[in-house]
N, C-alpha and C positions, 0 to 999 in steps of 0.2 A: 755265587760267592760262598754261601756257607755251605751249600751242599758239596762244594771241595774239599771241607776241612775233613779231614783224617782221622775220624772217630775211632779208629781202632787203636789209636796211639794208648801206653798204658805204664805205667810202672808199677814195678813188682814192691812188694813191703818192704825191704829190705832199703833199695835203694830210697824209698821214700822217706824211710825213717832217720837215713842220712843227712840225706837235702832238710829234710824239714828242719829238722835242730839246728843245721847252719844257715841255714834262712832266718828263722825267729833271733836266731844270737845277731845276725845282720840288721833285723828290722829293731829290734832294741838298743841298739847304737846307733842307726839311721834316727830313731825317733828323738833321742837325747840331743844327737848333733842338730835336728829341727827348732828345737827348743831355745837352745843356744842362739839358732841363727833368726828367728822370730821367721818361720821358713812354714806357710800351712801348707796342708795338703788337703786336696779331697779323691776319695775313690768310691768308685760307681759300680753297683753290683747289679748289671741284670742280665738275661737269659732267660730259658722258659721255666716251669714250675719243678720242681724238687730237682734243679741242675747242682745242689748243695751246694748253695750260696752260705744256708745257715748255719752247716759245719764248719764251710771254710770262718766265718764270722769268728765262732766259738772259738777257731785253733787260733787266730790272730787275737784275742781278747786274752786266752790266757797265757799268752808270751808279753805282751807289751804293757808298757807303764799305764793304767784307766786312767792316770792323772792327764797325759796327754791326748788324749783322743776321746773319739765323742759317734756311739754307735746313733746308726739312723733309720730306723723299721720304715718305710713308709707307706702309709695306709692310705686308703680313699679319702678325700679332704672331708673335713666336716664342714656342720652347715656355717659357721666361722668364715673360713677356710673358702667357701665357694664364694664368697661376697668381696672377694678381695681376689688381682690377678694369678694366675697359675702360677710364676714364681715367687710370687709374698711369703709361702707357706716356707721354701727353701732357704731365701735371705735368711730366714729367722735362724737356719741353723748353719751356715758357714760356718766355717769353724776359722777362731782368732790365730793371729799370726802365731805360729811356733805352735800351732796343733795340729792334728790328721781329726779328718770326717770322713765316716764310712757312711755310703748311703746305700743302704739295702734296698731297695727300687731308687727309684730316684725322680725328677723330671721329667725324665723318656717313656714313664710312663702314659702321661697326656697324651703322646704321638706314636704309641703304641696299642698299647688294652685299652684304652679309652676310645682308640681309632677303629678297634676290630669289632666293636660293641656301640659305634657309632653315638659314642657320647660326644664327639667331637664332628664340628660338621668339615669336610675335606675343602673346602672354600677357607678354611683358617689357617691347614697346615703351610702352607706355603712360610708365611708369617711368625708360627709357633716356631717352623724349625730355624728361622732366621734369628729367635729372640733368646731361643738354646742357644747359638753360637755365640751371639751378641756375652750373655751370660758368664758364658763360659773362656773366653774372650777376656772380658773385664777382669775374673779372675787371676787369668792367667798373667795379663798384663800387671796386677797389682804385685805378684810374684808368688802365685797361686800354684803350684806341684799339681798334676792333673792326672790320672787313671782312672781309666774305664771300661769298663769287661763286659761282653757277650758271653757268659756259657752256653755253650750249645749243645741239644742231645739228639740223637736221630729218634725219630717216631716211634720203633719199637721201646726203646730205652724211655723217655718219656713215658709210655704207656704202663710200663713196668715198675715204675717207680712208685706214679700214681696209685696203682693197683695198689701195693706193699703198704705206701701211707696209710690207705684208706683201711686197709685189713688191722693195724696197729693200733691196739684204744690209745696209745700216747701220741698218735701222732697224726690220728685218725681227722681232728679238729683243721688243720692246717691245710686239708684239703679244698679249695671253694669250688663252687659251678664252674667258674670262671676256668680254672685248669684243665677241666674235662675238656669245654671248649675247646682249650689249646691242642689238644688230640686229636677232637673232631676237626679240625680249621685250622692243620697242622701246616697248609702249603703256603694259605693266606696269613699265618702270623707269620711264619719265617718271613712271607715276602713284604710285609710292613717293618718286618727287623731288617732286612737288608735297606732298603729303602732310607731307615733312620739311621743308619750304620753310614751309607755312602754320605748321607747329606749334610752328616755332623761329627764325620772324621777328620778331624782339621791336624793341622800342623803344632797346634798347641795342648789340644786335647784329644790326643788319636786313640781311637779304638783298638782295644787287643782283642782276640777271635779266640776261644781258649775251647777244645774240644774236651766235653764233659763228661762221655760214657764213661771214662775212670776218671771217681774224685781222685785219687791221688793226683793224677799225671795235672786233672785240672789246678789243685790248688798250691801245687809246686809251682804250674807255670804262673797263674797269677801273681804268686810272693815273690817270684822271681823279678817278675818286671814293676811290680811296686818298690821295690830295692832299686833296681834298674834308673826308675824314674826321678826315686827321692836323689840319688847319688847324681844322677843330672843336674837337679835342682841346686844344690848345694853347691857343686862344682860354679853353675853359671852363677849363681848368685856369691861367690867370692872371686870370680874371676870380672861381674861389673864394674867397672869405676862409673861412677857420678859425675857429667860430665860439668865444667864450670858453667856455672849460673852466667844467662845473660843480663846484661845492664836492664833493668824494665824499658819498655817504649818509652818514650814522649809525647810521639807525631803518630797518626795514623797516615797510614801508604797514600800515596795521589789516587791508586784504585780505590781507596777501604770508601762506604760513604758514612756520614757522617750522622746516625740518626737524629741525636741530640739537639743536634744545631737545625734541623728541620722543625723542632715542637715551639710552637708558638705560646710562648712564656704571659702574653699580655693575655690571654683567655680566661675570661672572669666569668661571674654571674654576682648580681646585686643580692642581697640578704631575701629580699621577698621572690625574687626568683628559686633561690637556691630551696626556701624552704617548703616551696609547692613542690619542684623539680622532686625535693628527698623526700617527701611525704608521699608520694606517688609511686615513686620507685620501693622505698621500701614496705606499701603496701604489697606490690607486686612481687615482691620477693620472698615475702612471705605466703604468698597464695604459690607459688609455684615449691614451697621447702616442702608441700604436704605434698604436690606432684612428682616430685622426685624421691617423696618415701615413697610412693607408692610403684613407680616406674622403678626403684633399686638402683636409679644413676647414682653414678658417686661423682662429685664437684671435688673441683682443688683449684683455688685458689692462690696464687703465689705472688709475694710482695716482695719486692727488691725498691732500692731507690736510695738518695743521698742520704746521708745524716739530717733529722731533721724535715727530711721531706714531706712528712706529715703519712707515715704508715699506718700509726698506732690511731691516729685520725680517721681516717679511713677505715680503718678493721671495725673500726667501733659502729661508726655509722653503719657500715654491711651489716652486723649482729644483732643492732641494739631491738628490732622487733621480731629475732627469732627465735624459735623453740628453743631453749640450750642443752636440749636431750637431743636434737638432730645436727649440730654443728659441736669444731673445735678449734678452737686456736692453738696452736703449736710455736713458738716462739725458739730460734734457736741459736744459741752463739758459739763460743768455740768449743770443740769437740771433748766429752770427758775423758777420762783415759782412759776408761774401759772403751770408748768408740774409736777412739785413735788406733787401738787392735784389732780394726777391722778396716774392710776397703771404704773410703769417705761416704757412698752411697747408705749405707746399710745401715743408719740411724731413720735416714728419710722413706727409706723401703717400711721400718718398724712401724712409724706414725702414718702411713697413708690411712685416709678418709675408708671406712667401709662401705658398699654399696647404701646407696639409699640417704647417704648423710655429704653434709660440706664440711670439706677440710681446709683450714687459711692458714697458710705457713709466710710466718712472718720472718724473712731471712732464710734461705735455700741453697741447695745445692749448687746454684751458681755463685757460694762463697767460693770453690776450687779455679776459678776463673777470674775472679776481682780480689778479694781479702787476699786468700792464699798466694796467688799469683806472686801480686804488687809487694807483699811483706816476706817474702819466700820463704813460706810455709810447704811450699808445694815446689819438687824443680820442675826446672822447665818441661821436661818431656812428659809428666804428670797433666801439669795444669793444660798443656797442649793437646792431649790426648781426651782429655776431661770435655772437648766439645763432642767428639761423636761419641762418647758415653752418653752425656747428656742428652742428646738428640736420640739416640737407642732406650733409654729409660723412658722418657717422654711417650718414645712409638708403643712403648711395649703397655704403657699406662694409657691410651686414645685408642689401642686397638682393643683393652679390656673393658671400653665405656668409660672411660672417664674425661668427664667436660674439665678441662684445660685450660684456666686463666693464669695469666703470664703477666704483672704489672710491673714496672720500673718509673716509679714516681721522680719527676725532674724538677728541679730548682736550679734557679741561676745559684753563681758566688755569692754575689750577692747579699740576696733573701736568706742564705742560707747563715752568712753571719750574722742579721738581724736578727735571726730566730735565735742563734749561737748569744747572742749577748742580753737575750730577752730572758730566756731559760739563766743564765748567768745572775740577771737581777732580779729572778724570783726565787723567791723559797721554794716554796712549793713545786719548780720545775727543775730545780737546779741537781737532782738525781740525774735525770736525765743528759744531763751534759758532762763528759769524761775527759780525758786529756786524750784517749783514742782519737775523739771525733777531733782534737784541734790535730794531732796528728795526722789527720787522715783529710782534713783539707789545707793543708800543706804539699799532699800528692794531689789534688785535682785533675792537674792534668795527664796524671799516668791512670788516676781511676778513671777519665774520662775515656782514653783509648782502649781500656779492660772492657768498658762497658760498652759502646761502641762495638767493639769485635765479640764481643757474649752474644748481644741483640744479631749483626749480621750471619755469625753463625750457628744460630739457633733459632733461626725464626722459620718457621714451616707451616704447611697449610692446615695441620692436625694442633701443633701448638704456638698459635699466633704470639708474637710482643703485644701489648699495648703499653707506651710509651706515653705516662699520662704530665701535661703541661699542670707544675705544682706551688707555684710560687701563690697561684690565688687557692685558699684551701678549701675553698665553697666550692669552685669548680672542681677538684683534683677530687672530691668525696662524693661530685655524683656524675662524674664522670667514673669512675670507679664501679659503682652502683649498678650503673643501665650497663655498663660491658658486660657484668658476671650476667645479669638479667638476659640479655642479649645470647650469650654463652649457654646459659640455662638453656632459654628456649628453642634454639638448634638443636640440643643435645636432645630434648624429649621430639623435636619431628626425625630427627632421624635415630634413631637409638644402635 
């Protein structure tokens, strides 16, 4: 594949000096009309070493507004940075609707120089390149503008350029081992950049091949199809309509089943049971928080469930005898505005647990499936698409070591208006009870079919439901307990 491309292709100054300037005056009124349209972009700069990625940079920086866009060097992760999955470090820089992100390496890096350097064992790429697309994907879907560039140089060229850097005290620095390599083990990088090229040139985020021996000719073509792309963008996102919101369910299908109505609500535990049962349990969960520093697992937790269902219960009793230098609670309601600027994911990518520590996120990303849904916050084809997202973040967090609890604490109607008029007649609890939550059991039966359809299609063998029976709250708190315990210690025999 790349050894077809045409490296003798070239433009002379003259014409270069043409293009350019009508390029940059296009990409300066492509970027404004971004802005306007809340339209991001991201573009992906890589290729082999000195293919002038960081001239083209330069020339694109001093044409266009710094207010809008957002450069992105990227370096080997730090030791941060390695405790958390490979794309943690990238979520953090998406850039917010109606901006461009330029990423000077990028992701591809992982399944690239990491791969020719065997920091990456080949038993994972299969997976990594699944979780780029996945990635890339979600983007795209949110209404993400996507370019991506191979520069490429034939081997003498590379070698030649290196040399120059290396002769130059300004620029001498920029040089690493690592480049040389790319000279020496010139056949085997190109054949891992073909390889990442076929496997993650998709119909959303397609690879352009830009042949490097002349910057010029190269970085005319790049600007060209960064215009190219943004003017797509723009085009389709004014030619969408919205299409009408459907009525919410009621009923779930005679297929769908029913998990809800399988949890046996009458499952108690007496006061002396319950307080050996938690005494027990939370010895042992704290004998294993020191096993999991030292193992670097990362735990997460996640609490879903009625109003009322007793979370905050729960959460307490899992903490109350641990370290609170190795855990965190994360607590989160609806979106601030600076999050609403980004794809719904990207607050929960922020707060994930570091290796080594428990993270309990009370309230999750499965609000895009039950809140957003039912009150349409989200349209349909969102909240719909929001399950194999979900199910792709999950994979991408279980194939990085992260132990995966999943709870949806259940009450009947019931109980749950007792609990509604108990909080009512205390002081002291009466924060806790909002006009949301009477609103919000008034739909019952539309959050029962959201939740229903969340649990059926998100339940997998890497991240299980557990669907805890919660109307008795002794049960529901160490039942809750021995699952994460349970969860733990899988996660440390098989790591």
């Amino acid at each position: 594949m790349l050894k077809q491309l045409d490296l003798d292709r070239s433009l002379d100054k003259h014409r270069y000096k043409i293009e350019i300037e009508d390029l940059m005056q296009q990409l300066r009124s492509l970027q404004h009309a971004c802005w306007e349209k809340k339209l991001p972009m991201i573009v992906v700069l890589e290729g082999w070493a000195a293919a002038g990625k960081g001239a083209l940079v330069k020339k694109v920086i001093g044409y266009m507004d710094p207010r809008g866009f957002a450069l992105h060097p990227i370096w080997p992760p730090n030791t941060e940075e390695k405790n958390y999955p490979v794309l943690w470090r990238f979520w953090q820089k998406i850039p917010h609707y109606g901006s461009i992100g330029l990423f000077y390496h990028s992701w591809y890096t992982h399944v690239l120089e990491d791969r020719l350097f065997n920091r990456v064992r080949e038993a994972q790429v299969p997976a990594l390149m699944r979780h780029l697309n996945a990635f890339e994907r979600q983007m795209s879907d949110d209404g993400c503008a996507i370019a991506k560039f191979w520069i490429h140089l034939s081997k003498k060229e590379l070698k030649q350029r290196l040399k120059a850097y290396a002769k130059d005290t300004l620029n001498a620095w920029r040089v690493r081992d690592e480049d040389w390599q790319q000279v020496k083990r010139y056949d085997d990088y190109r054949m891992l950049a073909e390889e990442m090229i076929i496997q993650t040139s998709t119909g959303f985020a397609p690879w352009t091949l830009v042949e490097g021996n002349c910057q010029r000719w190269a970085q005319v073509k790049v600007l060209q199809t960064v215009a190219a792309t943004l003017r797509e963008a723009l085009d389709r996102s004014q030619s969408q309509l919205i299409p009408p919101s459907l009525p919410p369910q009621e009923h779930l299908e005679p297929t769908e089943p029913d998990f809800l109505a399988r949890v046996d609500l009458s499952a108690s535990f007496s006061k002396k049971e319950y307080q050996k049962r938690l005494k027990k349990a939370q010895m042992r969960l704290q004998e294993l928080q020191l096993k999991i520093f030292k193992a670097k697992l990362p735990v997460l937790a996640l609490f879903e469930g009625w109003d009322a269902a007793g979370k905050g219960g729960a959460i307490k009793r899992l903490t109350d005898n641990l370290d609170p230098r190795s855990y965190e609670v994360k607590a989160f309601s609806a979106p601030t505005a600076e999050e609403k600027m980004h794809h719904y994911l990207w607050r929960f990518w922020r707060d994930l647990p570091t290796a080594g520590k428990i993270g309990i996120f009370d309230r999750t990303w499965y609000g895009r499936v039950l809140v957003e849904r039912i009150e349409g916050f989200a349209t349909d084809t969102q909240w719909r698409r929001a399950y194999r997202e979900i199910n792709e973040f999950e994979a991408m967090l279980t194939d990085a070591g992260y132990v995966l609890v999943k709870f949806w604490l259940h009450v009947s109607p019931e109980e749950q208006l007792k609990r509604f008029e108990f909080r009512q007649d205390d002081p002291f609890k009466q924060y806790k009870l909002t006009d949301e939550d009477w609103r919000n059991r008034e739909k019952w039966g539309l959050y029962e079919v959201a939740v229903n359809q969340a649990i059926g299609r998100t339940h997998t063998p890497n991240a299980p439901w557990t669907v805890v029976a919660g109307n008795d709250k002794l049960y529901a708190r160490v039942k809750v307990l021995e699952s994460v315990i349970e969860a733990i210690e899988l996660g440390l025999r098989n790591p």
